[in-house]
Kinemage of the C-alpha trace (Angstrom):
@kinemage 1
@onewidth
@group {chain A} dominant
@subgroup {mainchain}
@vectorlist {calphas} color= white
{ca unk a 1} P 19.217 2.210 -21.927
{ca unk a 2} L 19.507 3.089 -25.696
{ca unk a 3} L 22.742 5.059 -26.704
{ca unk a 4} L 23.529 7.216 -29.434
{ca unk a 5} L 26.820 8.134 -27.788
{ca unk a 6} L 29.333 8.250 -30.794
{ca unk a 7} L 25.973 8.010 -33.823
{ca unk a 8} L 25.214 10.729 -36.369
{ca unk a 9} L 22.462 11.485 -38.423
{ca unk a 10} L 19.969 13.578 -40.267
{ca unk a 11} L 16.752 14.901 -39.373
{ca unk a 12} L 14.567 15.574 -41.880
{ca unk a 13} L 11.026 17.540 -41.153
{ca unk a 14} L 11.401 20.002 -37.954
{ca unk a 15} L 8.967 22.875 -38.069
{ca unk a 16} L 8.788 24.081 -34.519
{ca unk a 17} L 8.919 22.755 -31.180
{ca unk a 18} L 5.911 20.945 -31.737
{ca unk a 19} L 6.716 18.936 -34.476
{ca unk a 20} L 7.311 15.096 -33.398
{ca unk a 21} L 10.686 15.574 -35.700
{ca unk a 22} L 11.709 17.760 -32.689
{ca unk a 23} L 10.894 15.595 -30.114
{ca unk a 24} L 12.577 12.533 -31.908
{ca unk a 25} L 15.792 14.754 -32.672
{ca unk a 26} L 15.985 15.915 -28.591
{ca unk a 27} L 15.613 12.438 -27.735
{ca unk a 28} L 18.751 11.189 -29.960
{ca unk a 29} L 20.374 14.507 -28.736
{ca unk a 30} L 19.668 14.293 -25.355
{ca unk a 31} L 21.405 10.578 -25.445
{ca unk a 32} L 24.506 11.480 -27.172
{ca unk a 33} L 23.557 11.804 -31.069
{ca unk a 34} L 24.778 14.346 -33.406
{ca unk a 35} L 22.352 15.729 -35.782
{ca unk a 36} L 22.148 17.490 -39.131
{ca unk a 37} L 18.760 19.169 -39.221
{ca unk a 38} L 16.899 20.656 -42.170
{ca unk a 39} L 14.514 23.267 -42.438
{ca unk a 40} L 12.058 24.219 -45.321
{ca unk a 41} L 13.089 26.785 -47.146
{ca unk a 42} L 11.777 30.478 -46.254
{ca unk a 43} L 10.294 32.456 -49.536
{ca unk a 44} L 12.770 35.628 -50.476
{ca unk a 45} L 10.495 38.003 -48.917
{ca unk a 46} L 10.144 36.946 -45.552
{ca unk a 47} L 13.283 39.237 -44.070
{ca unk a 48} L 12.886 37.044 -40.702
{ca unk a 49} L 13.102 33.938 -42.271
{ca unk a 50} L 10.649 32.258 -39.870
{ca unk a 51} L 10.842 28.989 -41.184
{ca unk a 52} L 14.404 28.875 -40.029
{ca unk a 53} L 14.086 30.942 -36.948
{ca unk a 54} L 11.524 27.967 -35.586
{ca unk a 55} L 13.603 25.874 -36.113
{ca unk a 56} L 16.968 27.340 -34.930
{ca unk a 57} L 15.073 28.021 -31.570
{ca unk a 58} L 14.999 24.115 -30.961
{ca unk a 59} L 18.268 23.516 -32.173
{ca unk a 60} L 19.965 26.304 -30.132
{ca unk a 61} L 18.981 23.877 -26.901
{ca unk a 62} L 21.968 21.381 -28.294
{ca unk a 63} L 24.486 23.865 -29.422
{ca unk a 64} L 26.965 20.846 -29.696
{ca unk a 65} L 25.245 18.002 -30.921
{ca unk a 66} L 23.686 20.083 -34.513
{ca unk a 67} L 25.891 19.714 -36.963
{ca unk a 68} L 24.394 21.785 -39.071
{ca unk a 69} L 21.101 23.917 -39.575
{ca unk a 70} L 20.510 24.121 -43.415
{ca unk a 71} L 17.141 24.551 -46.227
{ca unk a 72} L 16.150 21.645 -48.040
{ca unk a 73} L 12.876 21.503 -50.714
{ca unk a 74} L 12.192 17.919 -51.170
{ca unk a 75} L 10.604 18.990 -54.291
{ca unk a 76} L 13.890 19.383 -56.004
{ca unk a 77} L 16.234 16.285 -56.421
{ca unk a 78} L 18.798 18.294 -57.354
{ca unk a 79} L 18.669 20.112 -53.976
{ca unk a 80} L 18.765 17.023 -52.308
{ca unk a 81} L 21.483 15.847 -53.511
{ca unk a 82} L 23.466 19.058 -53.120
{ca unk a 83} L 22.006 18.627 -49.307
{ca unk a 84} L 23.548 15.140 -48.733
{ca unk a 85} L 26.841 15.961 -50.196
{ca unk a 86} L 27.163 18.624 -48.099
{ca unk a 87} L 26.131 16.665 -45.019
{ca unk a 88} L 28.322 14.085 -46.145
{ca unk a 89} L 31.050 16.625 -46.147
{ca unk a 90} L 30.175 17.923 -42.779
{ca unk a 91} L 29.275 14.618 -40.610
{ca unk a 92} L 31.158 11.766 -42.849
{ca unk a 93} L 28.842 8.435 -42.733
{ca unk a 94} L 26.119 8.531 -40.806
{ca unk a 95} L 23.815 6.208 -38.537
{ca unk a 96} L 20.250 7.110 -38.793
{ca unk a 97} L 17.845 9.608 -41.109
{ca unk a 98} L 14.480 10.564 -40.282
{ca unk a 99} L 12.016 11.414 -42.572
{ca unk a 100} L 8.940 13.756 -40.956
{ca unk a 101} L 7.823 15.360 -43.770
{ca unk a 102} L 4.159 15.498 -45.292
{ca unk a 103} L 2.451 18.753 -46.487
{ca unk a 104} L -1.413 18.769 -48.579
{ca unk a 105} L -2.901 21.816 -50.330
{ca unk a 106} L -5.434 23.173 -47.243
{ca unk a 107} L -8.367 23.161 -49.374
{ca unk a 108} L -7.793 19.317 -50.866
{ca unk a 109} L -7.309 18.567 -46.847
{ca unk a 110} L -10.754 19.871 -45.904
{ca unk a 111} L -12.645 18.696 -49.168
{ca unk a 112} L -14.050 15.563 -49.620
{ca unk a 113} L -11.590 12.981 -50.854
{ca unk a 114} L -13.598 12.454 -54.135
{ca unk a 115} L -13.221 16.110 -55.018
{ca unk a 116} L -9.525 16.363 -54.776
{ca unk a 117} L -7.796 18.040 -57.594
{ca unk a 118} L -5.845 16.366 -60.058
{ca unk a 119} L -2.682 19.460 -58.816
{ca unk a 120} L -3.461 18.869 -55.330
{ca unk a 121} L -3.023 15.220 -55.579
{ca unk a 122} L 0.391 15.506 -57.333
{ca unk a 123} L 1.750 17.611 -55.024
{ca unk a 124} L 0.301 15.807 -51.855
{ca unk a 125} L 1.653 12.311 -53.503
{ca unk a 126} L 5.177 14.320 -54.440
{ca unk a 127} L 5.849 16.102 -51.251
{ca unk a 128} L 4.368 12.893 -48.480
{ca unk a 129} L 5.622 9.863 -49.858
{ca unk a 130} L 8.314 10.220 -52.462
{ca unk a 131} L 10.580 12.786 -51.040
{ca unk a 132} L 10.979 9.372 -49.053
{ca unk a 133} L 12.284 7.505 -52.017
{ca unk a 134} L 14.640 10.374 -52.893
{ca unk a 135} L 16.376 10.917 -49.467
{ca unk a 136} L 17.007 7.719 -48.611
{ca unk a 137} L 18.248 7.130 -52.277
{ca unk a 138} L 20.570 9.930 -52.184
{ca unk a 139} L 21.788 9.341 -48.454
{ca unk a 140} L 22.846 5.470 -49.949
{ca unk a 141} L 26.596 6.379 -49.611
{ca unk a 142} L 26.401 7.990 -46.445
{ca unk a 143} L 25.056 5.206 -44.152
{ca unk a 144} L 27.132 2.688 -41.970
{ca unk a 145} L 26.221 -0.520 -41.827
{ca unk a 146} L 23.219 -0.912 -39.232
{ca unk a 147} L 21.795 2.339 -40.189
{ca unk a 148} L 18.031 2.939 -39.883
{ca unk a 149} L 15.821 4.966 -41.762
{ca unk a 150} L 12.773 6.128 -40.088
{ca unk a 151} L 9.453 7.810 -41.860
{ca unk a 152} L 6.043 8.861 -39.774
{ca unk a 153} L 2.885 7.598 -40.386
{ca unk a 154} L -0.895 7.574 -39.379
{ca unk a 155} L -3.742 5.173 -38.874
{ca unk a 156} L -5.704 7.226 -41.916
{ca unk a 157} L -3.097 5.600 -44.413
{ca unk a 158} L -4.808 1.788 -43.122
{ca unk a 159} L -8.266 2.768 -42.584
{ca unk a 160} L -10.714 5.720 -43.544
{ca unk a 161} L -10.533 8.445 -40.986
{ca unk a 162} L -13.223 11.202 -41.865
{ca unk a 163} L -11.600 14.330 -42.508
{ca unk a 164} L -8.266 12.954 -43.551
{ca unk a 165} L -8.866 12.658 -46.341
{ca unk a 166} L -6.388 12.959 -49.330
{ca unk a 167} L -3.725 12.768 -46.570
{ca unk a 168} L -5.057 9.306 -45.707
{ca unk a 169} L -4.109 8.084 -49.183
{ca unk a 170} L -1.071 9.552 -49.285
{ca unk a 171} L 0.040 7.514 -45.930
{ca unk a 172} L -0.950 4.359 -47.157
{ca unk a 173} L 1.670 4.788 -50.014
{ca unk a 174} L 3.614 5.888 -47.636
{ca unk a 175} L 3.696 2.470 -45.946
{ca unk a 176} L 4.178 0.681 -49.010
{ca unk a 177} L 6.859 2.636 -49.439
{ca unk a 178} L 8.627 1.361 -46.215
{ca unk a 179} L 7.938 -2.021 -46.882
{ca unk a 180} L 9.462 -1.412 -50.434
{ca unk a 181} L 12.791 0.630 -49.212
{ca unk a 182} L 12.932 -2.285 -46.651
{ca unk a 183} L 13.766 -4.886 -48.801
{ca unk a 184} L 15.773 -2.936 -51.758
{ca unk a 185} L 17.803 -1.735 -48.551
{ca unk a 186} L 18.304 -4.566 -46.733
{ca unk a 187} L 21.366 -6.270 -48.539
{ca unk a 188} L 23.151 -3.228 -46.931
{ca unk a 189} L 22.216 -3.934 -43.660
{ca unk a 190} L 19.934 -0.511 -43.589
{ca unk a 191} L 16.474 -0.462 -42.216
{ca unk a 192} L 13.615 0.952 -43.062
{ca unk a 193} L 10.344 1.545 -40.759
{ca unk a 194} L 8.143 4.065 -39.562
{ca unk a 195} L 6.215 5.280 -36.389
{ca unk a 196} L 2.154 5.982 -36.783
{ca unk a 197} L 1.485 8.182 -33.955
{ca unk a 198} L -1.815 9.248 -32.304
{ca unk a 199} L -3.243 12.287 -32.497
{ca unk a 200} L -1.048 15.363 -31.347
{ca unk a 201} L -1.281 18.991 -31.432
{ca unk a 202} L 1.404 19.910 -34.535
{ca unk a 203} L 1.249 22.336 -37.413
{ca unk a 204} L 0.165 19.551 -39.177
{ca unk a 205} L -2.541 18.111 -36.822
{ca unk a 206} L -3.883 21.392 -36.155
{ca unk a 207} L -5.047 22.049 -40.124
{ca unk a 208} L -6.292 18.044 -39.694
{ca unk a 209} L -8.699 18.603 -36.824
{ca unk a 210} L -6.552 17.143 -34.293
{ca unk a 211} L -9.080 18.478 -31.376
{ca unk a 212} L -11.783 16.228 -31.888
{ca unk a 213} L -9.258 13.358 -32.790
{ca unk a 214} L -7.744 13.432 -29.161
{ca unk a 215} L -10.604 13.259 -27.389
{ca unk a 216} L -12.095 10.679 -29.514
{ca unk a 217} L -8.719 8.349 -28.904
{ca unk a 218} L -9.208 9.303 -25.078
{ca unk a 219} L -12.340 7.624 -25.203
{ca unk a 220} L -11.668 4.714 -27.430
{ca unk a 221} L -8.175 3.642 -26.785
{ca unk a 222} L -7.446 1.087 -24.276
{ca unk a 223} L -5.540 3.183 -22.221
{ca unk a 224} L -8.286 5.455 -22.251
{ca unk a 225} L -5.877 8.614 -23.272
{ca unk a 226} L -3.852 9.898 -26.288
{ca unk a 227} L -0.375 9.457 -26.248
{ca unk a 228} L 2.791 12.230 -25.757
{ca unk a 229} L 4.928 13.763 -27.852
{ca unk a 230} L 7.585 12.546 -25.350
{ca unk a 231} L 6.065 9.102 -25.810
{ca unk a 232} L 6.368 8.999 -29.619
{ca unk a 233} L 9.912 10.730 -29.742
{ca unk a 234} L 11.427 7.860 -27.331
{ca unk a 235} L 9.886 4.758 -29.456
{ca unk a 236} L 10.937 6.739 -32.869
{ca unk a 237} L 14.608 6.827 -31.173
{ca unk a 238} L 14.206 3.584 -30.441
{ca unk a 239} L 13.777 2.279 -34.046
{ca unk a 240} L 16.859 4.790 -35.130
{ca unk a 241} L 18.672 3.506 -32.452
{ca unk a 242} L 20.778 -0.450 -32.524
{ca unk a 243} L 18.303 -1.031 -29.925
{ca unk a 244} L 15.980 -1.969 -32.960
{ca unk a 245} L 18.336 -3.716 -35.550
{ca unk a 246} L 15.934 -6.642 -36.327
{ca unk a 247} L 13.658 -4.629 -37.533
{ca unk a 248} L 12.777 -3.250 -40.749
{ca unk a 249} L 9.508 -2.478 -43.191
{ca unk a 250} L 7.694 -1.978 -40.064
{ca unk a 251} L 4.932 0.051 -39.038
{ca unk a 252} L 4.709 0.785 -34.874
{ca unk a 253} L 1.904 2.097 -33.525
{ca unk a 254} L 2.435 4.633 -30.802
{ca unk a 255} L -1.076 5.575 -30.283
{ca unk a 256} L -2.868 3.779 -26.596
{ca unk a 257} L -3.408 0.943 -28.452
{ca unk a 258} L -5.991 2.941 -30.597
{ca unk a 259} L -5.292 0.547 -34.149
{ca unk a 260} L -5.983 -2.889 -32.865
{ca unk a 261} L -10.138 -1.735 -32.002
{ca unk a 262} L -12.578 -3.281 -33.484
{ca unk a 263} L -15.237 -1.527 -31.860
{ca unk a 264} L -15.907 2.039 -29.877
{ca unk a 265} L -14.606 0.313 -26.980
{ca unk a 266} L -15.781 1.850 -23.890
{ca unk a 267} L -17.535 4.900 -25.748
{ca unk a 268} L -20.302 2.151 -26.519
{ca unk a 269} L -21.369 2.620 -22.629
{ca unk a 270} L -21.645 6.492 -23.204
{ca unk a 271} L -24.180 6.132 -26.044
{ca unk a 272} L -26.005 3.088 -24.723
{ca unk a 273} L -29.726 3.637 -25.646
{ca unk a 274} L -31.474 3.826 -22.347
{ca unk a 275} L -33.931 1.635 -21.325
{ca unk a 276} L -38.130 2.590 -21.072
């Protein structure tokens, strides 16, 4: 049975109790881990300070396994450095990081790819794929030996999923990205890999049409359903846990076996012209 009795780590990407951040954290939690958690940074006029208050709701469950509850803009390297010395000064070294973070200007997410703006791109680009670079960069002298660094994925960054768009692009640099960290990590026994999930119903997957997407997978999938959030926060524990430590610039599909068709599958019988 994986353990994190005795592991600490951050968690990097927790918007509500939807997110699959949240389910991977609960799972470490729920087997012993200790996490630091970060949430993105409410605006100065929002008095309730949702942002936070989301987030605080899931961590309240595990009163004594979060070491801390704290803002982070992955915009701003100087923030996340100030971030991981402060974790550093709160947990010591630490085990495992996960990276859940991805965000896209609405209106480049729902235009066609070839119209997105030059701004749009940028940010999608800064925010989705090298905030990975800089955490894991700035977390170097905070991880133990055997520590794992976990990112999230989709099937849009290795093929073209309508509707995904921009997003789509931004995933497959993501996956370079692990493959890249992988190796420039690896001489300090620290992996790198990352989960593509199905389809599930986050902030996120929501603004990305996520409906349609589930019952497409449920048709097409070879276990004829779309996966959990349960399901995808116990394999992303997995590959933060030692459970996984020979493995590293990986990409695991968690998705009913949706990535290895070739073909519609067993929608093909459904639209099967009928015979005069």
């Amino acid at each position: 049975m994986v353990s994190f009795d005795g592991k600490r780590g951050l968690i990097l990407g927790i918007a509500n109790d939807r997110s699959i951040a949240w389910a991977i954290a609960r799972e470490i939690m729920e087997r012993g881990g200790v996490c630091g958690v970060s949430h993105l940074p409410d605006k100065p006029e929002d008095e309730k300070r949702k942002n936070r208050m989301r987030v605080s709701k899931c961590c309240d469950q595990f009163p004594d396994k979060v070491a801390f509850l704290e803002p982070l803009d992955v915009q701003d390297d100087a923030q996340v450095e100030a971030f991981m010395k402060m974790a550093e000064s709160k947990m010591g070294k630490i085990d495992f990081l996960l990276h859940s973070i991805a965000f896209a200007d609405r209106e480049d997410l729902s235009r066609p790819t070839v119209e997105t703006g030059r701004s749009g791109f940028k940010l999608a680009m800064d925010v989705s794929v090298y905030s990975l670079i800089s955490v894991t960069n700035f977390a170097r002298p905070m991880f133990n030996p055997g520590a794992s660094v976990l990112a999230m994925t989709y099937f849009g960054g290795e093929k073209c999923v309508p509707g995904y768009n921009v997003m789509g692009i931004c995933k497959a640099a993501l996956d370079a990205t692990v493959r890249y960290l992988a190796f420039d990590m690896g001489p300090t026994d620290v992996r790198v890999n990352a989960v593509s999930a199905g389809p599930l119903k986050t902030l996120a997957g929501v603004a990305a049409g996520v409906g349609e997407m589930q019952e497409f997978y449920g048709h097409v999938a070879p276990l004829g359903r779309c996966v959990t959030h349960d399901e995808v926060g116990r394999s992303g524990a997995y590959l933060l846990s030692d459970y996984s430590n020979g493995i590293t610039g990986e990409i695991l599909h968690v998705d009913a076996g949706y990535n290895i068709m070739g073909s519609p599958g067993r929608l093909l019988e459904q639209i099967k012209p009928t015979k005069s």
